[in-house]
N, C-alpha and C positions, 0 to 999 in steps of 0.2 A: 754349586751342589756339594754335599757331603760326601767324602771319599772315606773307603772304608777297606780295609786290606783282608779279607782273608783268611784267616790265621787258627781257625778253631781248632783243628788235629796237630798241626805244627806248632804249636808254639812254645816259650820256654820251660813250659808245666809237661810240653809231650814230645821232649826229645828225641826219644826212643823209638817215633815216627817215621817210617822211611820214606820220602819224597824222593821220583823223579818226573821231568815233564813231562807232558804228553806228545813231545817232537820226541824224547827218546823211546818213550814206551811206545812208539805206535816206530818208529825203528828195527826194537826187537820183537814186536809183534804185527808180521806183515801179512794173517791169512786174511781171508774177505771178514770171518764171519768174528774173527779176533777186534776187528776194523770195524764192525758196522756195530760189534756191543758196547766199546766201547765210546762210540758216538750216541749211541743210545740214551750209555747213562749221563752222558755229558750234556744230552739234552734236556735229559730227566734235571740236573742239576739247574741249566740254564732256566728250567719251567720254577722250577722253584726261588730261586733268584727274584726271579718276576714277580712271582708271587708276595712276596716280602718285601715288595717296593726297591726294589736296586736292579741295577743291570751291568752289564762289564764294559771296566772304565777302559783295559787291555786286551785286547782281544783276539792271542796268538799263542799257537801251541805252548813257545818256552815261558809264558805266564797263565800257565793252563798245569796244574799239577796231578799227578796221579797217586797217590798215598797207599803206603803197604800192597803195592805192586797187585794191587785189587782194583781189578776195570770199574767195578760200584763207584770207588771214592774218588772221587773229581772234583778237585778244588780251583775254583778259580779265583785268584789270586787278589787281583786290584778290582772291586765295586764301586761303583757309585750309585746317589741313591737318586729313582727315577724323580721327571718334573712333580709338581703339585697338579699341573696343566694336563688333563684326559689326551686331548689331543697331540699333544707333544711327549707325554711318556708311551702313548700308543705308539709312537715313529722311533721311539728311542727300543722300542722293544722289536716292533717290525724289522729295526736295523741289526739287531742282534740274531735273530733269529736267520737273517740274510748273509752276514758274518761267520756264524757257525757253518754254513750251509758250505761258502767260499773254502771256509779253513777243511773243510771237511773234503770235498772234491782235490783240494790242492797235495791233502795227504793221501787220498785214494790213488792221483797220478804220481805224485813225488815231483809237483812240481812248483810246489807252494811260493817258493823262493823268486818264481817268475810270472806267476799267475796274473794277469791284469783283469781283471773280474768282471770289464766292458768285452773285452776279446772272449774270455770264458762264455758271458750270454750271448754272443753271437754266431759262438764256437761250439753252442752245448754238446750235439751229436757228434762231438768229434771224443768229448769228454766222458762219453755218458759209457761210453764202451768198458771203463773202470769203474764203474758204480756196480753194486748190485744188483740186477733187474730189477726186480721188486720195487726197486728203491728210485729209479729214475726218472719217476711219474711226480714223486715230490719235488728230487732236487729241479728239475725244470723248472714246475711252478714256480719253489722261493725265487731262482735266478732269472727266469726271463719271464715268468706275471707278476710278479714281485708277490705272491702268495704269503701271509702271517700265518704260519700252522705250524706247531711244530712237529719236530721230526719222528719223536715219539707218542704223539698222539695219531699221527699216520698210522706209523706203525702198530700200534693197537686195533684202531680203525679196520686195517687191513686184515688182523689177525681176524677180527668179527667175521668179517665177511668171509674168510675164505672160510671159518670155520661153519658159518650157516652155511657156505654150498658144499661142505663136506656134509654136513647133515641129514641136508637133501637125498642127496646120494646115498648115506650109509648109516643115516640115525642115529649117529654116535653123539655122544653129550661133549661141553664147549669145554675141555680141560684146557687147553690152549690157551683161552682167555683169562682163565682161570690163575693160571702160570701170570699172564703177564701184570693180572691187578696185584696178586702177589709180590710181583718182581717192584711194582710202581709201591706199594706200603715200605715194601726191603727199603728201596730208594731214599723215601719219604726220612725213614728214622737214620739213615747216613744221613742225611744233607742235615736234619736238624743238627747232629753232631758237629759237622765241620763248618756250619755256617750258623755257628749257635751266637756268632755277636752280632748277628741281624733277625735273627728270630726270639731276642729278648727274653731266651733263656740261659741262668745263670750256670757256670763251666761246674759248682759244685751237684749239678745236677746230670754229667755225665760219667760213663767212665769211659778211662782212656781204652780205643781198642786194640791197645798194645798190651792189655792187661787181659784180652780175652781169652787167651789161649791158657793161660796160668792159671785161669778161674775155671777151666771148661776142663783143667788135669787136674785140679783138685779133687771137682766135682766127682770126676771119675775115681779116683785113689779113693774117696771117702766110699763111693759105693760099692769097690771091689774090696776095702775092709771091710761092710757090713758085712758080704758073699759071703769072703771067707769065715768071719765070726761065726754067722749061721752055719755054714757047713761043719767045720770043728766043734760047735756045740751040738750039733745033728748025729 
């Protein structure tokens, strides 16, 4: 199979990029909810991946990157490109999804380093006390049904419902959901960025988003000279 690295915000064109892994970002970031966004979008990431025909050749936090100290950009580092064979890239991606799931629980307990992932499925309730609530209903299934869902389409999933039985109750309209297709489009146009040599778009067709803050104070300086011009001539 074709091995493929990675490299779309890091590379020698985007220096200026600041990478560190996801064993240390998830280090100095240890609330639940700090934890569970950023497994979100790492899933969101992982979905796309799939989607593009590749899956992860490595499969651990310190080859798991987190880019401009922004929980969105999640790069994973070593790819490989899924079978030709339905049935064997279907298992190649089920395994991933099952992977994530491990790595995931292992950084919830801090206990990655020792995890044995047959003791974890027979251990789940011991484990499940560091998850999320919410959240416990899936990691189960991937670990001990071997359930292929992932994590963020759960998690959407979920938002529906609870927000129909808010509705129920109080008739308010679905902003929630609303939020989260938003959040999956946000996603969408990162990942094309950082994973632009497997989605067969060319690098002169992004900009670096080390350049966005400079474009974003420009913008602004040009419109507070027009302010001012208007007012002086007023």
């Amino acid at each position: 199979m074709e091995k493929a690295v990675a490299t779309g915000l890091n590379s020698k064109n985007n220096s200026s990029v600041e990478s560190v892994t996801l064993l240390e970002w998830v280090n100095s970031h240890r609330s639940e909810e700090e934890m569970r966004s950023i497994f979100l979008n790492m899933d969101r990431a992982l979905k796309y991946i799939h989607d593009h025909g590749y899956c992860i050749d490595v499969f651990y936090p310190t080859e798991i990157n987190v880019l401009n100290n922004d929980d969105k950009y999640i790069q994973f580092k070593k790819l490989v490109e899924l079978s030709k064979d339905y049935d064997i890239s279907k298992e190649m991606i089920k395994e991933d999804i099952y992977r994530s799931s491990v790595i995931q629980i292992g950084l919830y307990t801090n206990s990655l380093n020792h995890l044995n992932p047959e003791f974890l499925k027979e251990n789940f309730d011991a484990f499940s006390q560091f998850i999320p609530n919410d959240d416990v209903p899936y990691y189960r299934g991937v670990i001990q049904r071997g359930a292929s869902v992932y994590y963020c389409e759960y998690a959407l999933e979920k938002s529906k419902r609870d927000m129909e039985d808010l509705e129920k109750q109080l008739g308010e309209s679905n902003t929630n959901v609303e939020v989260n297709s938003n959040q999956d489009i946000t996603n969408k146009k990162v990942n094309d960025l950082i994973y632009r040599q497997i989605n067969g778009v060319g690098e002169a067709a992004y900009l670096n988003i080390a350049l966005i803050p400079i474009i974003i104070l420009g913008v602004i300086s040009i419109i507070m000279s027009i302010v001012l011009l208007t007012n002086l001539i007023g």
